[in-house]
N, C-alpha and C positions, 0 to 999 in steps of 0.2 A: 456405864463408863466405857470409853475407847482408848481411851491414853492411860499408859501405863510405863512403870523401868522398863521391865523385861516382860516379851512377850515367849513363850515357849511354845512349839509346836510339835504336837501328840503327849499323849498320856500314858505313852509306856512304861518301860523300868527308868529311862533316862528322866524324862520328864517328871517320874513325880519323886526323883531325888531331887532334881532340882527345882520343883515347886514348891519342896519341903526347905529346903537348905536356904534359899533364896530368901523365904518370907520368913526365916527368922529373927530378920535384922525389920522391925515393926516399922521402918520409913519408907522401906520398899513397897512397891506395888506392882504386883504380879498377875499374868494372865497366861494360863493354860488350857490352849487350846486343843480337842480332842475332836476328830472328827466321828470316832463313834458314841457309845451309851455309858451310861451307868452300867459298872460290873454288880448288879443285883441278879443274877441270874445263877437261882440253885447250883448248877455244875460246875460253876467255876469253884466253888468253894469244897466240894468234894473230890478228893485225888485223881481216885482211878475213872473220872467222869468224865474226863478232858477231852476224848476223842470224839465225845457226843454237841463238842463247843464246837467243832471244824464245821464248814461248807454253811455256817448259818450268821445272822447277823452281826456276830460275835469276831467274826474272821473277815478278813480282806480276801481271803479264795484267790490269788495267786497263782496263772499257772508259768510256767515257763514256757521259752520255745521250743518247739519239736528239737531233741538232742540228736545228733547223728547216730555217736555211740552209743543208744542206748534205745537201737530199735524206732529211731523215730518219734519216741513219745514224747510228749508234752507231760512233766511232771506239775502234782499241783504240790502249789508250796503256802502252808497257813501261815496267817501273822494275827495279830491281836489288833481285835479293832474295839476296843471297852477299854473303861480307866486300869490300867494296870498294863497293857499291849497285851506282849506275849506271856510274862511272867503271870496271868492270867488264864493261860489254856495251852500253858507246857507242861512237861513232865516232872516241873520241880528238881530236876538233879542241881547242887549246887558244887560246879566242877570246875577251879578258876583256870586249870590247866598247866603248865608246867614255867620252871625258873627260866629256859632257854626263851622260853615266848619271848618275854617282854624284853629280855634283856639282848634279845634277836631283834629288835623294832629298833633300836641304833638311834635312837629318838631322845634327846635328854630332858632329863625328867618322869623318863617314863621306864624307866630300866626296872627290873626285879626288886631291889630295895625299896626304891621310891614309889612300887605301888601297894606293895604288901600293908603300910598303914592304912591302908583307903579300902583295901576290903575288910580289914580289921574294924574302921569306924562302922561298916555298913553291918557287919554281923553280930546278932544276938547267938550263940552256939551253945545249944542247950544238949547236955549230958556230953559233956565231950572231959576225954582225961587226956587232951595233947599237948598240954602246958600253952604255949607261947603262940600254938599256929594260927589259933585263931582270934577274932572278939569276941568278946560275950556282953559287951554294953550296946550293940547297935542296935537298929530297928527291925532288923530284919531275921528273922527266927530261922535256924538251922538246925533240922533234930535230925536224931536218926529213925531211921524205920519204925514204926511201934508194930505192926503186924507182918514181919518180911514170912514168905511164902515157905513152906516146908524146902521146895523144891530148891528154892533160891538159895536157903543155907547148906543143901548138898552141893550145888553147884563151889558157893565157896569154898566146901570141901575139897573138892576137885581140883579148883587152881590149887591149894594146900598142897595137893597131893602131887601135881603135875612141877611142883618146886616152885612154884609162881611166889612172890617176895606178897607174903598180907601186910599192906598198909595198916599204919595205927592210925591215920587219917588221912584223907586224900588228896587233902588242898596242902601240904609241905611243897617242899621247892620243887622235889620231884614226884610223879604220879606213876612212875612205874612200876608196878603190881597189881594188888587186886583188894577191893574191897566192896563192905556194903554203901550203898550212894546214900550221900545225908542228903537231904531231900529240906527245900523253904517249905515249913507243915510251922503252926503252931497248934501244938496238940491235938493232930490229926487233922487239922483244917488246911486247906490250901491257905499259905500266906504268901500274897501279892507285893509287887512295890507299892500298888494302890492301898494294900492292906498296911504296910509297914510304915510307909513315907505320908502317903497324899492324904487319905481320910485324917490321921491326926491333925496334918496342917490346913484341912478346907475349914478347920473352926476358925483361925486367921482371919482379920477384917481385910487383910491386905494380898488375900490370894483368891481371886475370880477364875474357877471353872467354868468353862464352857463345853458342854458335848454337843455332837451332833453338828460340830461345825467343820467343814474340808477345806483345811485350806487350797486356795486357788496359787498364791503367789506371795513372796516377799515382795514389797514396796521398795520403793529407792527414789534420793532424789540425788542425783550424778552417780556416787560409789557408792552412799552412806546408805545402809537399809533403815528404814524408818517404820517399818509394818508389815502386817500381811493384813491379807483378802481371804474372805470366805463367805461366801452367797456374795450377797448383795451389802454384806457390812465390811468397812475397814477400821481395822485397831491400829493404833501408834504407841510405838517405843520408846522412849525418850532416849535407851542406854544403848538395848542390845534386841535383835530376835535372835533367838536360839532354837535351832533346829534338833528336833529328838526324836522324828519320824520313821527311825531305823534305815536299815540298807537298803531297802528299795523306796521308802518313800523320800528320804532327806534328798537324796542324788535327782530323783526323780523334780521334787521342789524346788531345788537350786535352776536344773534346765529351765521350767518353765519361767522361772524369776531373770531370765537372762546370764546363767551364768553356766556356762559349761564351751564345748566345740559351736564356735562361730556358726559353721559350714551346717550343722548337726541342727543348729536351734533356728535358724532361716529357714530350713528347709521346713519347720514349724510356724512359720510365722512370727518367730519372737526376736527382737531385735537385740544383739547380745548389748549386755549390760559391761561384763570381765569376761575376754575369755578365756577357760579354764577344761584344757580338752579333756585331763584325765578325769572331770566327773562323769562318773557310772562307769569307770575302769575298775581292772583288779578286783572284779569281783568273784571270791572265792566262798567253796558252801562244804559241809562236810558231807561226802554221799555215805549211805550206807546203805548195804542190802542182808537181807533176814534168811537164817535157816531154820528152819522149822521143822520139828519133830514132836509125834505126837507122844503122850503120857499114860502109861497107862494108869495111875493112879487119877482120881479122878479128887483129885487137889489144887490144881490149877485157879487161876483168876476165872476161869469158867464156868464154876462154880457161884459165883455173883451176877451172872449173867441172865438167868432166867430159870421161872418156877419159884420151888420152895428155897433151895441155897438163896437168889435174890433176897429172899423175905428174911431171913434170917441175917445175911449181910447186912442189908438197912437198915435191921432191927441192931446191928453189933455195933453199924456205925451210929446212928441217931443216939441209943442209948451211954456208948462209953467209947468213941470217937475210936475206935478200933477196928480190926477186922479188914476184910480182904479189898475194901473202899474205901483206904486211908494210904490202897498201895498206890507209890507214885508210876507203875509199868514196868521203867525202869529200874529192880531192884538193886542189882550188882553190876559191878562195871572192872575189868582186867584194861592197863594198859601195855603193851607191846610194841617189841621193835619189826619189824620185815628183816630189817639189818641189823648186828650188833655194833654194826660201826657209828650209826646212828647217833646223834648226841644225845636225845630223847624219842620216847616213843613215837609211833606216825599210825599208829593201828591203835581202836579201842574195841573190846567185844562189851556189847550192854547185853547181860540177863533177863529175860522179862518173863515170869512165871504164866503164860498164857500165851496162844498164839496171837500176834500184832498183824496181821495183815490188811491192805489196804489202808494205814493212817488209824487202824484200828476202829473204819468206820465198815468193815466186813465182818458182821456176826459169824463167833469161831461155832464150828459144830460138832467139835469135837475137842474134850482134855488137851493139851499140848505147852511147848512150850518154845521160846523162842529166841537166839544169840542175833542180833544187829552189831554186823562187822563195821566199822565206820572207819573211813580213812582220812585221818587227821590232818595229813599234811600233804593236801592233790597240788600236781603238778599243773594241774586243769585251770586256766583263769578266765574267767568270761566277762563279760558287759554289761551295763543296762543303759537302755535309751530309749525315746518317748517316742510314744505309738501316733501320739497326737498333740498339738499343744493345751490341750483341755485337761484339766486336773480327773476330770470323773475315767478318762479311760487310763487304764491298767498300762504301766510302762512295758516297753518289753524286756524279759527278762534271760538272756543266754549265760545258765554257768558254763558253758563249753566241759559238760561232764565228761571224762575221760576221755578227752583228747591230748593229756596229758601224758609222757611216753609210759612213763612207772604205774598209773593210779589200778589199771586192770591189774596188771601182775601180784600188784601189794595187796589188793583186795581180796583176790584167792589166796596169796597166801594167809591170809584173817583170817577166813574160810575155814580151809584147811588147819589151822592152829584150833580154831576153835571146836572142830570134830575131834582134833584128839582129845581135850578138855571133856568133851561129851563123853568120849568112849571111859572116862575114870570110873572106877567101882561103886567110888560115890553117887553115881547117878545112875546107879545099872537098871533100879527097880523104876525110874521115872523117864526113862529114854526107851522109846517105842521106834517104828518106821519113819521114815521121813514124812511130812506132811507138806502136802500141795499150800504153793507154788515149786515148792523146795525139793530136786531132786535126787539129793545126794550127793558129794564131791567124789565120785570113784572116777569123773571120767572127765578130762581138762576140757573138753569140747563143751560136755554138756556144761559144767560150771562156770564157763564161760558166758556163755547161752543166759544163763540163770541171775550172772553180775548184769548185763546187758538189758534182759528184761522183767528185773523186781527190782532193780537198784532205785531209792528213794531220798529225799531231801532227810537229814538230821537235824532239818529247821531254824541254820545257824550262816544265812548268810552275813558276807563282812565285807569290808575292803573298799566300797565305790565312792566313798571321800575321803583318799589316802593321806593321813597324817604325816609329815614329812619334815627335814629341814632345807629341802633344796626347792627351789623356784616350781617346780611342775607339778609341787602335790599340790593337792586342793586344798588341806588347812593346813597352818603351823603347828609348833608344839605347845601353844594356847588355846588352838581347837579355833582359832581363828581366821577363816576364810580370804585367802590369799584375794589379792587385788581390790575389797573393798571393805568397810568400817562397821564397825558392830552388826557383825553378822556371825556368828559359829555351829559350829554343827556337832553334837554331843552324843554318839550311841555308835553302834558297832561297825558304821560304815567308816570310821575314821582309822578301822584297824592298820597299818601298817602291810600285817601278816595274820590271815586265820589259826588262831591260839592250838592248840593242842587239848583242847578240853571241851568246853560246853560256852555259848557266848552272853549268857543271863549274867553270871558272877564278872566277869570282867565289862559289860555294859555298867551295874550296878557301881564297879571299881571309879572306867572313865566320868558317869558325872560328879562321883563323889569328888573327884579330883578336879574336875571342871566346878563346882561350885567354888571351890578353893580360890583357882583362879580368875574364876570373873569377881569375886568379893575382891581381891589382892587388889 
C-alpha cells in the first residue's frame, strides 16, 4: 500500500502517540514511517543500559558545531533512531517541568490548564499517593524507583537538611524542591512510547509500520503536501503528513521539502516551496556540566559494572527486576533559583549514584558519584541549517552554548550550590576527593575552566519550528505549518520556549493534544 490518511514521520515519543491515537477510529489509514529498526535490542529495555545504546545503530550520533565558548569543541549529541526515538535510550526521568512554562508560551490553548489533561491522559502512575496530580488510566507507566541507591537516599537527606522544600511529587504546578525522579519503568523494565503506544496498536489492520525507511522530502503539489519520499519509494496522504522527527530532524525535513529561508535553501539547490526563515531558528538545549567526587564506600552503580558485583546485578535484575540495573542514572533531582526574584526555578542539580562521564560511554575506575548542574532556562539560542540538500548528511547543528550573557555565571553558581549540598553530614561517609574531570569549585578561574571544558548536552533540544500566533513562526496553534495545507509538525521543535524540566513528558503532552486536534 502507498496511499494512506495520514502519513507520520519518525517513530519517536510523538509518533507512536500518534499512531496509536490516530488508528483508533478503524476507517483511518495510517502510515508510520521510521527511518531506523525495531527496538528488539536487549538494552533498551534494561535501565541502567542506556549509555551502552549511544554511538551505535540505535542513535543518530549527532555532533554539533565547534562552540566558541566552550573550548572549541564539537559536542556529540544522541537522538533515538529505533521505534520509540529517544524515549528509548534515555534516562527515563519523567519531569513535565513547571506551571510558568506553558503558561509563558502566550500560545492559546496551550496554557498550564489546558495541558495538564493531556499528560494526565498519557500517564499510567503507579504507587503514587498525590491525589489529582497525576493519571493513572494512561498507557504510559510511571513508577517510582524500586532500587534507588544508598547514596542517593543520603543525598535526599541532605537537600532535607540544607532546608530544600521535599516534593510529595514532582510533576505539581511547581517543581521547586527536591525529590526522588519517578522514572517510565514498568516493573523495572524500560517502558517506551513504543512500549506504551505503538506495539499495542501495530495489531491494527489500519496502521503500517515501516522501518528502515529516511525520509528524503515532503511532496507537494502547489502548497498542499501530498507525501513524502524515501529511497526510491513514494507514499500519499490523502488528509495530512505529519512530522515527528524531533528538533533536528523535523526543521531539517521541512528545508529540504522547500520550506524554510529562500536565500538558505537555493543556496542547496532546492527551489523554495513557502518561505518560512525562522525554520531551524530558536534553537535552545539544556547544557549541563558534572561534578564528580569519588566514594569511598564502594556502593556505587560501580558496582554492576564489572566482575562478580556484575554477576550478581544480572542475576537481581533477570530474576526479580530489581537491583542496581533497574537504575534509571538519574536518581534524584533538586530544582533551584540563581535568583530568588526568579518566578520559577532556572537551575536543576541531577544525582546520579556513579560517576557519568563521557555520556556514560567512559568506563568509571573507580566508586564515585556524580551532581549534573543543568541550566534550565539559557540565555544562549542557536540554529540549525542544512549541510547539504541530501537527507543522509547530518544538518548542521549550532546551540550557540553560552553565548548567552547569564548561562556561565548561573551555571557556577549550580556548581557552587551543589558543593554545599555535598558538604551535608549526610553524605560525609560517601563524599571522598574530587574526581577527574572535576577539579573543585575553590577557585572561579579554574571553575570556569571546567563549565567550559566538560559542559555537555542534557539531550533536550527544542525550539527550531516555533509554535506561535503571529505571522513569522513556523506553525499555528494547530501545529499547523504556516503558508501550506496539511502539513504539521508535532514534537519538541514546536516548543515556543525550552520548558523548565525534561522535554520526553511535554513531547508525550504536545502529540496527545495534537491527536485531539487533527481528529477535531
Amino acid at each position: 500500500m502507498t496511499e494512506y490518511d495520514y502519513i507520520i514521520v519518525g517513530a519517536g515519543s510523538a509518533g507512536c502517540v500518534l499512531a496509536a491515537r490516530l488508528t483508533e477510529d478503524p476507517s483511518v489509514k495510517v502510515a508510520l514511517v521510521e527511518a531506523g529498526t525495531a527496538d528488539d535490542k536487549t538494552e533498551i529495555h534494561i535501565p541502567a543500559a542506556f549509555p551502552k545504546l549511544f554511538k551505535t545503530p540505535y542513535d543518530w550520533n549527532y555532533s554539533t558545531s565547534k562552540q566558541a565558548e566552550l573550548e572549541n569543541r564539537e559536542l556529540y549529541w544522541p537522538r533515538g533512531r529505533t521505534l520509540g526515538g529517544s524515549s528509548s535510550i534515555n534516562a527515563m526521568m519523567w519531569v513535565r517541568g513547571h506551571q510558568a512554562d506553558y503558561d509563558g508560551w502566550e500560545v492559546p490553548g496551550w496554557s498550564y490548564e489546558d495541558v495538564v489533561p493531556y499528560f494526565k491522559k498519557a500517564e499510567h502512575r503507579e504507587g503514587s499517593n498525590a491525589g489529582d496530580v497525576y493519571g493513572t488510566g494512561g498507557p504510559l507507566w510511571i513508577s517510582e524507583q524500586r532500587s534507588p541507591n544508598p547514596t542517593t537516599l543520603a543525598f535526599l537527606e541532605a537537600c532535607g537538611a540544607h532546608g530544600l522544600t521535599k516534593l510529595a511529587e514532582l510533576n505539581g504546578p511547581s517543581n521547586e524542591g527536591y525529590t526522588q525522579t519517578p522514572v517510565t519503568q514498568k516493573r523495572g523494565r524500560r517502558w517506551s512510547a513504543a512500549d506504551a503506544y505503538l506495539h499495542p496498536a501495530m495489531k491494527r489492520p489500519n496502521l503500517t509500520v515501516i522501518t528502515g525507511a529516511h525520509a528524503k522530502k515532503v511532496t507537494f503539489e502547489g502548497v498542499r503536501a501530498t507525501g513524502i519520499e524515501y529511497g526510491d519509494v513514494s507514499l500519499t496522504a490523502s488528509r495530512e503528513v505529519i512530522l515527528c522527527a524531533g528538533a533536528i530532524g523535523s526543521p531539517q525535513l521541512l528545508l529540504l521539502s522547500g520550506i524554510g529561508e529562500a536565500s538558505h535553501l537555493r543556496e542547496h539547490g532546492i527551489e523554495p516551496v513557502w518561505e518560512s526563515p525562522e525554520v531551524g531558528q530558536h534553537l535552545e538545549d539544556h547544557l549541563s556540566v558534572g561534578i564528580l567526587y569519588n566514594c569511598p564506600e564502594k556502593v556505587t552503580l560501580v558496582r554492576a559494572a564489572a566482575g562478580a558485583g556484575a554477576l550478581v546485578s544480572l542475576a537481581e535484575y533477570l530474576l526479580f527486576k530489581k537491583g542496581s540495573l533497574t537504575s534509571n542514572v538519574g536518581e534524584a533531582v533538586v530544582f533551584i533559583k540563581s535568583d530568588p526574584a526568579l518566578p520559577a526555578p532556572d537551575l536543576e542539580l541531577i544525582f546520579a549514584p556513579g560517576p557519568f562521564i563521557n555520556h556514560g560511554l567512559d568506563a568509571p575506575t573507580a566508586h564515585g558519584i556524580t551532581v549534573g548542574v543543568v541550566l534550565l532556562q539559557p540565555d544562549s539560542v542557536g540554529r540549525l541549517q542544512l549541510a547539504s540538500g541530501d537527507a543522509a548528511d547530518a544538518p548542521q547543528i549550532d546551540p550557540a552554548y553560552l553565548t548567552g550573557e547569564t548561562d556561565l555565571r548561573r551555571l557556577m553558581y549550580g556548581v557552587r550550590y551543589a558543593e554545599k549540598l555535598l558538604a551535608e553530614d549526610a553524605l560525609k561517609k560517601y563524599i571522598g576527593t574530587p574526581m577527574e574531570p572535576y577539579p573543585g569549585a575553590d577557585d572561579d578561574e579554574a571553575l570556569a575552566r571546567h563549565v567550559r571544558e566538560n559542559s555537555e548536552t542534557l539531550y533536550h533540544p527544542a525550539g527550531t519550528c516555533r509554535m506561535g500566533t503571529d505571522e513569522a513562526s513556523v506553525v499555528d496553534p494547530e501545529l499547523k505549518v504556516r503558508g501550506v495545507l496539511g502539513l504539521r509538525v508535532v514534537d519538541t521543535s514546536v516548543m515556543p520556549r525550552i520548558n523548565r524540566g525534561h522535554t520526553h513528558a511535554p513531547t508525550i503532552m504536545i502529540a496527545e493534544k495534537a491527536a485531539d486536534l487533527i481528529r477535531r
